[in-house]
N, C-alpha and C positions, 0 to 999 in steps of 0.2 A: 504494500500500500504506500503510493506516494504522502509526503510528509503534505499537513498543511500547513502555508507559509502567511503566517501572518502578519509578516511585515511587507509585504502586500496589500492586505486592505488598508492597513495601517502603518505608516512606517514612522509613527512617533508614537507608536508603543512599547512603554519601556517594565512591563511585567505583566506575568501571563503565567496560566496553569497549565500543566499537561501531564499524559503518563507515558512514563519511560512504555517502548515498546522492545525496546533489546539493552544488553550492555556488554561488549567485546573487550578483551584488553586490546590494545594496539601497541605500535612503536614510543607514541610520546605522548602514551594516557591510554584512558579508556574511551572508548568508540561509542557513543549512546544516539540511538534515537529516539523519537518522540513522536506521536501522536500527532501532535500540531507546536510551533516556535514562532517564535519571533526573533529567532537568529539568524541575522543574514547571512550565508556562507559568503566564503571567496569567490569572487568571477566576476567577468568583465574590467580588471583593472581594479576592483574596489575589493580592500582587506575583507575579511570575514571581522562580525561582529566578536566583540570578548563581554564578559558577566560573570552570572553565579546561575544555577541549575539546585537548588535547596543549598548546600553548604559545600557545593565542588564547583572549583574552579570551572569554567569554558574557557581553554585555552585557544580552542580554534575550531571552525565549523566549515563544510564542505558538500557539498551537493553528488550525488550520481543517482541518476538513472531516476530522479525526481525525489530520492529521499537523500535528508539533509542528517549530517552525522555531527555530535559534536564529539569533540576531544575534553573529556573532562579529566583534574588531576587526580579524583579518586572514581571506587566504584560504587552504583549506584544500585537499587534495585529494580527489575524490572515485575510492570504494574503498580509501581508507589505513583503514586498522584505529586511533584512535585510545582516549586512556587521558581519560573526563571524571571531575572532580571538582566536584563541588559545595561552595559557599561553607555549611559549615553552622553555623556561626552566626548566618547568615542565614535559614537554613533553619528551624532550630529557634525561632528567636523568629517568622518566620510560623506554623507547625505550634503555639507556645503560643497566639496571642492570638486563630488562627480558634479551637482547639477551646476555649480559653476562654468567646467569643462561642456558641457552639454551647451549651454550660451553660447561662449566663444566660440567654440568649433561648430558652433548650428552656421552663425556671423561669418568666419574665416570662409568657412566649406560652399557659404553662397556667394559671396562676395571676390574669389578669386580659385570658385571651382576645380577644390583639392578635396581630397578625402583624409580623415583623420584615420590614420593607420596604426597609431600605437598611443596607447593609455597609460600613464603608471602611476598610481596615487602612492608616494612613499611616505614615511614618516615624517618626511619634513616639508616636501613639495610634490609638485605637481608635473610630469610629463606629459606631452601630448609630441606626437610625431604625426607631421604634413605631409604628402607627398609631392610637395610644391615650392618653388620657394618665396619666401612670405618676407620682405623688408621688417625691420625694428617700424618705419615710421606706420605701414599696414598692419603691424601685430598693434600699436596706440591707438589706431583708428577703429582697430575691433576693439579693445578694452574701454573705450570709451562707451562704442554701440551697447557692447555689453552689459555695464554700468547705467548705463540708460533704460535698461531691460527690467534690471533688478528696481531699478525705482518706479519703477512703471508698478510694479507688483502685480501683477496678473495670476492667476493659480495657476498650477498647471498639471494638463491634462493627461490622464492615463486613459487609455483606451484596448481592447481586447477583437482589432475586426476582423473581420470573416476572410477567408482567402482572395472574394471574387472584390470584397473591399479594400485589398491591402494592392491588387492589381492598380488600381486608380489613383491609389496614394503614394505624392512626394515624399520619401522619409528617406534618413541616414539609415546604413546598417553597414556593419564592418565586416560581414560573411552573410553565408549562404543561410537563409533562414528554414526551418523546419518543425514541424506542431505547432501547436497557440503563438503568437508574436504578440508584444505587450509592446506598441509605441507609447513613447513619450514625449509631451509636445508643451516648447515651452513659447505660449505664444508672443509673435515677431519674432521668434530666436531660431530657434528650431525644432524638428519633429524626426524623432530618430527610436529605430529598435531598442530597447534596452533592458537588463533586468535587474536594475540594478534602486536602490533606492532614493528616491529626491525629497527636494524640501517639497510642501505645498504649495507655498506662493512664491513665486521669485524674490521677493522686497527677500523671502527669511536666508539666501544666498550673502546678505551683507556688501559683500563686494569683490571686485575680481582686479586683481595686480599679475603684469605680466613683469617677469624677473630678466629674461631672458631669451633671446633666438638665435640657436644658431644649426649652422648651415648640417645635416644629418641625410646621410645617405642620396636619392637623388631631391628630397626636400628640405625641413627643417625641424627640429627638437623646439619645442617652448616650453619653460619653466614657469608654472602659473602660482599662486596663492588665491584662496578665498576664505570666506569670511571670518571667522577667528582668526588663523593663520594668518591673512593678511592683514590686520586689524595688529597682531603681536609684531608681524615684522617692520610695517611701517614707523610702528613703535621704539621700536630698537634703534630703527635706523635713526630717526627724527632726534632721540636723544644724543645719541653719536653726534651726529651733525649740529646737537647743539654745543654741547661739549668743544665739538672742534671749532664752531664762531667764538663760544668764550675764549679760548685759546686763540684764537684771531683777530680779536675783538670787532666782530661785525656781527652783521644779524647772520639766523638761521639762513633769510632766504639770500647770503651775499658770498658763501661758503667758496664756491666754486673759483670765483674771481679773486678773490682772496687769495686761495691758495696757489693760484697760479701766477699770480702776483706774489708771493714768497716763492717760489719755486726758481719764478726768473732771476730774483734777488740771490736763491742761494748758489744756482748756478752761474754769477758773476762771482761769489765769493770762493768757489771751487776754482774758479780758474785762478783767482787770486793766491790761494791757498798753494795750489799747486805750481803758479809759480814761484814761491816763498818757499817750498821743500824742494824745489829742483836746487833753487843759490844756496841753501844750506844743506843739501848732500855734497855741492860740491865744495864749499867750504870745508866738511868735516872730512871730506875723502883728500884735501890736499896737504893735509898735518898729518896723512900717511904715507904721503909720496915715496916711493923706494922702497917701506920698512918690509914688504913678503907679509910675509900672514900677521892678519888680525881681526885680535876679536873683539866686538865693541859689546856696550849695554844700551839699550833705551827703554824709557817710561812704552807702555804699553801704545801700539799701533796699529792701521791697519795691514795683512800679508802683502800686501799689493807695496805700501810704501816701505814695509821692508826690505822687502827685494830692492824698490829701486836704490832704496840707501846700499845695501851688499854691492850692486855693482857698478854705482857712484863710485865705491872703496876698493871694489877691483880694480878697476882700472888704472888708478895712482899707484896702487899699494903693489901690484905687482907679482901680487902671489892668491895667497887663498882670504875672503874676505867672509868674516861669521860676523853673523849679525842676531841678535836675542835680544825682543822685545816684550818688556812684563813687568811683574811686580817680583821682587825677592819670595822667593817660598810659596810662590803660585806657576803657574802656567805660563810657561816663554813661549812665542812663536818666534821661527827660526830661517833664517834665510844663509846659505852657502853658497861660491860662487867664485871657482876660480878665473881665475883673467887668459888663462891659455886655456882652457876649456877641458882640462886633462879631466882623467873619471874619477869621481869624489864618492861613488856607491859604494866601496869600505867603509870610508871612513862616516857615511851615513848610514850604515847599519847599524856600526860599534855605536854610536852618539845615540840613536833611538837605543840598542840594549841598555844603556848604561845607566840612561838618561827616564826612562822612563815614557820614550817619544813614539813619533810615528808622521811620517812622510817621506818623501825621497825626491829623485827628477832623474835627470839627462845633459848629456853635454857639457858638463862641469859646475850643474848648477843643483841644486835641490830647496827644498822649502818646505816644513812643518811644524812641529810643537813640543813639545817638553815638561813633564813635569816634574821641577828639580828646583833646587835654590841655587843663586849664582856661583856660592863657593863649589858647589859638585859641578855647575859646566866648569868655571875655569881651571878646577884640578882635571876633569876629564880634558879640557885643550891642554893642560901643558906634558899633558902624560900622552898623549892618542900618538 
């Protein structure tokens, strides 16, 4: 006997009775049916519902062959009359971001005649796959339509028609249909197969934020949010963004310009910067002129200006140039570098054993880290 699904008639029912009809162990729990549920299984892109079934977990529910199975964490009896409850919080943020998805893609799919070929409601966001390619400024023009949709509030319509009435009817469908088909129609938006559970009125969707588009297979991947979700993430972001105007002292909505006006600023002071460490490596490399190997110290840097100080000091020095930038009794980064390019991979192995390190190179050069105090590298230079 197929199961009755009651979140079907109802899909903002969030408790209900039934009697167990079987109870199997399985892989990750016990296997139970029921009579009748208001558990929505997995399919179509939308999780399966989670709750409680009297005092057992509903870890996960699934559909075949019209009956719906749940995974509970214990075992239950079968013929006990039990009391299920659904998780809906759960519930309701799948029901916002399928029938969100259902809008947009009713919009996109009319408007630039693609078809929606891949669904993925994850824990954090929304995929949708086009078979089209859809611009950022046409995914805005749909979320606006969209947005328009939901404010409009219209119900929307579930229907169960006949074969010879589904022949006359415009709808979406992502495969081959067979038995009963359950369109769903969100009026101006779309009207598409689906078995999956919506809100009742559009207004209760909240709202739909596009994240993201990019270019997937021969169309495009969208990243969506609806209504909590979007409603959390705008949130986040908004604070961020105020955060960073304090920090800039402008308004929220002046962030962008700001920043790029610091950015221009700091990139004149980069170049400035970097021409102030070129005349001071070669200042320090020329109080080495002649001497053959040395090894210096500096306060902590980046790898990149270590190196170039090592072969500022090759070059004068004439021999092998070690360079260890840090703090005493922390972590040196290291840069070697002989000036005839001879092979220094000995003596950069022994320096990592010794040392506590790890990097290497080529060509008479090498570059990594250390963790040692000064007096253990410069007993290891004078002994290596």
């Amino acid at each position: 006997m197929e199961t009755e699904k009651l979140y079907y008639a109802n899909p903002f029912l969030t408790e209900f009775t039934a009697v167990i009809q079987s109870c199997e162990a399985g892989k990750n729990g016990f296997l139970v049916t029921l009579d009748r549920t208001a558990f929505y299984p997995e399919g179509g892109g939308q999780p399966a519902d989670h709750g409680t079934l009297g005092d057992a977990r509903v870890l996960d529910v699934h559909e075949k062959q019209g009956v719906v199975f749940h995974t509970l964490d214990k075992k239950v009896e079968i013929g006990e009359t039990v009391t299920g409850r659904i998780d809906w919080a759960r519930r309701f943020d799948h029901m916002q971001q399928h029938s969100g998805e259902h809008i947009i893609s009713g919009i996109l799919c009319a408007d630039y005649h693609c078809d929606n070929v891949g669904f993925h409601m994850g824990a954090d966001t929304v995929t949708i796959d086009y078979n089209t390619d859809i611009s950022w400024e046409q995914a805005m023009d749909a979320e606006r339509k969209a947005n328009e949709i939901i404010w409009a509030d219209r119900p929307v319509e579930i229907a169960y028609p006949s074969r010879e009435e589904l022949k006359s009817m415009d709808y979406r469908s992502k495969k081959e249909l067979t038995g009963q088909v359950r369109i769903v129609t969100f009026p101006g938006a779309d009207c598409c197969a689906c078995c999956g559970t919506h809100v009742l009125r559009a207004g209760q969707v909240g709202l739909v934020k596009v994240l993201s588009v990019q270019k997937f297979r021969e169309g495009v991947r969208m990243e969506i949010l609806c209504g909590q979700r979007a409603l959390r993430f705008l949130s986040t972001v908004y604070d961020q963004n105020r955060t960073v105007a304090q920090a800039l002292s402008v308004k929220p909505d002046q962030t962008a310009a700001a920043v790029e006006r610091t950015l221009s600023e700091l990139h004149v002071v980069k170049l400035r910067m970097a021409e102030l460490e070129e005349a001071a490596n070669l200042a320090a490399a020329k109080e080495y002129a002649g001497q053959g190997d040395v090894l210096l110290f500096r306060s902590p840097m980046s790898s990149d200006a270590v190196r170039r100080l090592a072969d500022a000091v090759a070059k004068e020095c004439g021999g092998l140039a070690a360079v260890f930038a840090g703090e005493d009794g922390g972590k040196y980064s290291y840069a070697l570098l002989r000036s005839d390019g001879g092979d220094i991979a000995p003596l950069v192995k022994s320096l990592n054993a010794a040392l506590h390190g790890r990097g290497g190179g080529r060509n008479g050069f090498a570059q990594g880290s250390v963790e040692a105090a000064r007096q253990e590298i410069e007993a290891f230079w004078k002994n290596r």
